[in-house]
N, C-alpha and C positions, 0 to 999 in steps of 0.2 A: 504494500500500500504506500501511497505517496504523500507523504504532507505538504499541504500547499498552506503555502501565507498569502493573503488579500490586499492589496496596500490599494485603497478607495474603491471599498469592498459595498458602498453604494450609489456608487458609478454606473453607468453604460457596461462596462467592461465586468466591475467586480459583480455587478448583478448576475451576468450572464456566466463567468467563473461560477459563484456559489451554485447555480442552476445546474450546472455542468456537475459539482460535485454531491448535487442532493440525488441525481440521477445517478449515482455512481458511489454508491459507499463505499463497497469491495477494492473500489481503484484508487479514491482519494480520502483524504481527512483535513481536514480544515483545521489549522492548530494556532491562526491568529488572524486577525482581520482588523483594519483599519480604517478609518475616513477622519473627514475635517470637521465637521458641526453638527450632523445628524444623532444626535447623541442617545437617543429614543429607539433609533433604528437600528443602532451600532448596540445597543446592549440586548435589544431581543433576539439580533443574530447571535450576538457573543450567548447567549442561552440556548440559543437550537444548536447551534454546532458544538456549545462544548468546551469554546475555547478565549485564548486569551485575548483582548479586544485592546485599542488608544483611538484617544480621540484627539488628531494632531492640534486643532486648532486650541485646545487648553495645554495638550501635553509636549506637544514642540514634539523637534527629530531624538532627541534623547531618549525618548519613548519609544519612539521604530526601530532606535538601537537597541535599547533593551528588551524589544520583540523579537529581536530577529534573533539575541543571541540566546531568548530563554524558549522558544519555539523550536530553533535549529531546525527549520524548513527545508525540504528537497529543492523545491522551486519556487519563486516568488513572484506573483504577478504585481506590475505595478503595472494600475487603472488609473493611477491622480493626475487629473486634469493641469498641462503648464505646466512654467516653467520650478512648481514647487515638488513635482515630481523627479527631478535630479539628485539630489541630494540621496530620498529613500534609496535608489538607483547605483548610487555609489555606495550606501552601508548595506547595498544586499552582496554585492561584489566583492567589498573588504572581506566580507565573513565567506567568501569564496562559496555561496549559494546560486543554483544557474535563478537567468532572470528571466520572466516570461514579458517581454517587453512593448507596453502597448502606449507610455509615455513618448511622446514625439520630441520634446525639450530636450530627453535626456542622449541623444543624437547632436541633435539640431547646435547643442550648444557647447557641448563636450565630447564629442564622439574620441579624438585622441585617446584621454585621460581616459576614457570609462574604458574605452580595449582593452588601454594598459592591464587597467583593475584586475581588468577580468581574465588576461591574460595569466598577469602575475599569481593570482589565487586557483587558477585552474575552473574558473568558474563559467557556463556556456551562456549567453546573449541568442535567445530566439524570439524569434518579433511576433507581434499579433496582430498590428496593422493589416485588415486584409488585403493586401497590396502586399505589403514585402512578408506575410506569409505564405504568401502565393511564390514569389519572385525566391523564398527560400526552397521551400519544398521545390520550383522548379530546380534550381541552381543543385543543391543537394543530390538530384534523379540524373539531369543529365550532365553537368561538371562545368564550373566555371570557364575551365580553360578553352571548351566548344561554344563558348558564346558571344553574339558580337555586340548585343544590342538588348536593354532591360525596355518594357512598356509597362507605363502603367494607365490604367485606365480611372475616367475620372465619372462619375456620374454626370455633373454637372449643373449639381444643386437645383436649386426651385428656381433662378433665374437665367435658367439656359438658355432662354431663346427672347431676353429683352436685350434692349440696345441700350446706349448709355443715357438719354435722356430717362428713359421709364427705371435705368435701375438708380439715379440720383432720386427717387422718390419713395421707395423701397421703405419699409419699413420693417422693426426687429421683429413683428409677428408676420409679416411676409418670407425674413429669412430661414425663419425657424419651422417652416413646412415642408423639411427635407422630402424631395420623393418617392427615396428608396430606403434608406436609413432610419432607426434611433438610436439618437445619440444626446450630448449634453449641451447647453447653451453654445459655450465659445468652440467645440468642434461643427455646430451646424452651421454660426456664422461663418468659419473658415471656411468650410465649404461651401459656404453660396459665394463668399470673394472667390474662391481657388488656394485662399492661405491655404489650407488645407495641405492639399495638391503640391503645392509651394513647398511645403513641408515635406512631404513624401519624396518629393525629388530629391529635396539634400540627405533624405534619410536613405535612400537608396543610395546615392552617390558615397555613402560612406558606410554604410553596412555591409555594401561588397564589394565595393573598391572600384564603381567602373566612374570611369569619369562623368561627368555632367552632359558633354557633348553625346554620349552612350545612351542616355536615358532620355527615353520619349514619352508623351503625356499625351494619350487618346478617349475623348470624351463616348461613353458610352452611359444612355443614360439608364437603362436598365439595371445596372452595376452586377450583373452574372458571371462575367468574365472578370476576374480580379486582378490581376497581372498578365502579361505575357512575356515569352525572352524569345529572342529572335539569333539563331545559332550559326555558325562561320559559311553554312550552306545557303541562308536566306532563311530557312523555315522556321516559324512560329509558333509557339508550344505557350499554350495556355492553361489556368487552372479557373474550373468554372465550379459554383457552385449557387444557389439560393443566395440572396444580402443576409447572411446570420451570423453575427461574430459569433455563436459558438463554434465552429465551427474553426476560424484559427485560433480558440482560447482552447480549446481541445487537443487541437496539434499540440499546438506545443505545450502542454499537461505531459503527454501521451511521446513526445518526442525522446529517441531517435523510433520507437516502433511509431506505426502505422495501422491503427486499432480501431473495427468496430463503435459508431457510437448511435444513439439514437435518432438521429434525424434523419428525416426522409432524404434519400439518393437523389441526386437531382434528375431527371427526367426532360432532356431533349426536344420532345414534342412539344409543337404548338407555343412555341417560345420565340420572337423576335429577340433579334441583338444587332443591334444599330450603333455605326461608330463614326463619330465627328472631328475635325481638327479644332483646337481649340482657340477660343478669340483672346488672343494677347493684346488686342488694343483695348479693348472691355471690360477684361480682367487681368490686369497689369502687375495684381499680387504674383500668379504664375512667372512671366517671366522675372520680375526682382528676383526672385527663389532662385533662379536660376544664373543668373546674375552674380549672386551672394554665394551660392556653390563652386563658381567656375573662379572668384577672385579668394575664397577662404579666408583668413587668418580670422578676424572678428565678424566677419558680416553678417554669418548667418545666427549669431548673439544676436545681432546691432537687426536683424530682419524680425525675429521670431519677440525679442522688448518691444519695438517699437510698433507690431502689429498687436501683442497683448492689450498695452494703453490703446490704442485707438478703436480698436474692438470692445472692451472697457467704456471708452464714450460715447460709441453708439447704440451699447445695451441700455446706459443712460440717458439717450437722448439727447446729447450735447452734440453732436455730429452726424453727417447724413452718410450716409452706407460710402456712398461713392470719394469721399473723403480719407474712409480708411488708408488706400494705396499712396495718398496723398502726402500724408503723415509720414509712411513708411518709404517712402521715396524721401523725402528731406532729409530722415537721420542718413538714410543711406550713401549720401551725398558727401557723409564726413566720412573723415581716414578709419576705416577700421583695420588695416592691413596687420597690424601685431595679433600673433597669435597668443592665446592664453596659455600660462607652463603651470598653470597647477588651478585649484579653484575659486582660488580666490579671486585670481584674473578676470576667472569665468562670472562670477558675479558682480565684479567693477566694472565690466565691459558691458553689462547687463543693467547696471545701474545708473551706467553714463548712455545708452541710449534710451531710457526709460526718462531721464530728467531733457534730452533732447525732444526725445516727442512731446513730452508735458507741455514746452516750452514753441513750442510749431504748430501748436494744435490752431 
């Protein structure tokens, strides 16, 4: 049996985890679970499962260290939303525990440093993004060395098909009608800008080491096909399933086998899949992301702050949707060329585009 640890275990993610492990006693155990403020909800799981529970937002990260080392977990998902999900990220990898990784920050902002981690401690980094768990289990079946080319494909949120006047008008309960998706506030806004997406690229770009130039972003709005990699021959290998994050919360549970679970097989018939190139003029978060990938040292810190605050203001109303890129475009304007050598960098660099954007808005 496998003890798993929950880090924002009611989340999108850690919900779908617990789900995953209520369907499965024999295979998993729940031996600690965490969130921010839900403190009601955090103690009636901490009662069903059993197990040891924190609630970051009174008990700070000294508490997810003292979880992590009084649990001694197989594997640890971390579900916390942003960029406060690094941190748990780095003390699940000190203590040399694989991570089940569905934090996009903890990439985005450190990827270096956290390899090292994980490196140094012997501990595995498997993604749950369905997108680079897709792009993994590809890469893993047919061998990075055969491949020339990563895609990812992008829904294309609930305002696929407006132009830029209608999407300057856009409101936070317009963005938040994902099509195909649930998920949590600031992951549905990134995906109706393309942060999102944005994000994925540079996570790709450094999770398996292909360049930026290598990865491509194909809008399907269906979101069935979840990756593809494209190999030295031309040919395209896809992984398709239902939109279910359990589905890679399971993989990688269940990783290196390949196990039986309960949801239904996906089923070919009677299924459109439609695929578009994406609009970079429209949505401008996409190529910044890419942008911020291909010059490295700070940027994609100085991309990933300056899109949290601006997203921040228009969950508040102080800013119109179309604004956000606006934002994130002026910090990105200044030198972020140093790279971070340890973490503290990583949060000065993080702190200094956070008071840029405040300051631009």
């Amino acid at each position: 049996m496998k003890k798993v640890l929950v880090l924002g275990c009611t989340g999108s993610i850690g919900s779908n985890t617990l789900n995953i492990c209520r369907a499965f006693p024999e295979k998993f155990s729940v031996c600690g679970i965490s969130c921010n403020k839900k403190k009601e909800s955090l103690e009636k799981l901490s009662k069903e499962f059993g197990c040891e529970c924190s609630l970051t937002s009174e008990e700070g990260m000294d508490r997810i260290k003292k979880l992590i080392e009084s649990t001694r977990p197989d594997i640890a998902v971390n579900g916390i939303a942003g960029s406060a999900g690094l941190i748990p990220s780095r003390l699940v990898l000190e203590a040399g525990i694989d991570l089940a990784l569905a934090n996009k920050e903890t990439v985005v902002m450190a990827w270096p440093l956290i390899k090292s981690l994980a490196e140094k401690n012997g501990a595995k980094i498997i993604p749950v993004d369905s997108e680079h768990s897709a792009i993994f289990n590809l890469v893993n079946q047919i061998g990075k060395e055969n491949i020339s080319e990563l895609v990812i494909t992008a829904s294309g949120g609930p305002f696929r098909t407006l132009n830029k006047e209608e999407l300057s008008n856009v409101t936070v309960k317009d963005a938040l009608k994902h099509p195909t998706w649930s998920m949590g506030t600031k992951i549905t806004i990134d995906s109706a800008s393309l942060a999102n997406k944005g994000l994925e690229v540079i996570e790709a770009n450094r999770l398996f080491g292909f360049p930026a130039e290598k990865v491509q972003v194909v809008v399907h709005p269906q979101s069935l096909v979840h990756s593809l990699v494209r190999t030295k021959d031309g040919m395209l290998y896809a992984q398709i399933s239902d939109p279910d994050m359990k589905h890679p919360i399971y993989s990688a549970l269940t990783f290196p086998r390949n196990e039986e679970n309960y949801l239904a097989p996906f089923d070919l018939f009677d299924r459109e899949m439609t695929f578009f190139k994406p609009r970079y003029d429209d949505f401008p978060m996409l190529k910044y992301a890419f942008d911020a990938a291909k010059k490295d040292g700070s940027y994609t810190i100085a991309y990933n702050a300056a899109n949290e605050v601006a997203v921040a203001d228009f969950i508040m109303g102080k800013i119109k949707f179309t604004e956000i890129p606006e934002i994130v475009c002026k910090v990105l304007e200044k030198d972020w060329t140093k790279c971070p050598c340890d973490f503290n960098d990583v949060f000065e660099m993080d702190r200094k585009a956070r008071i840029i954007a405040e300051e631009r808005k």
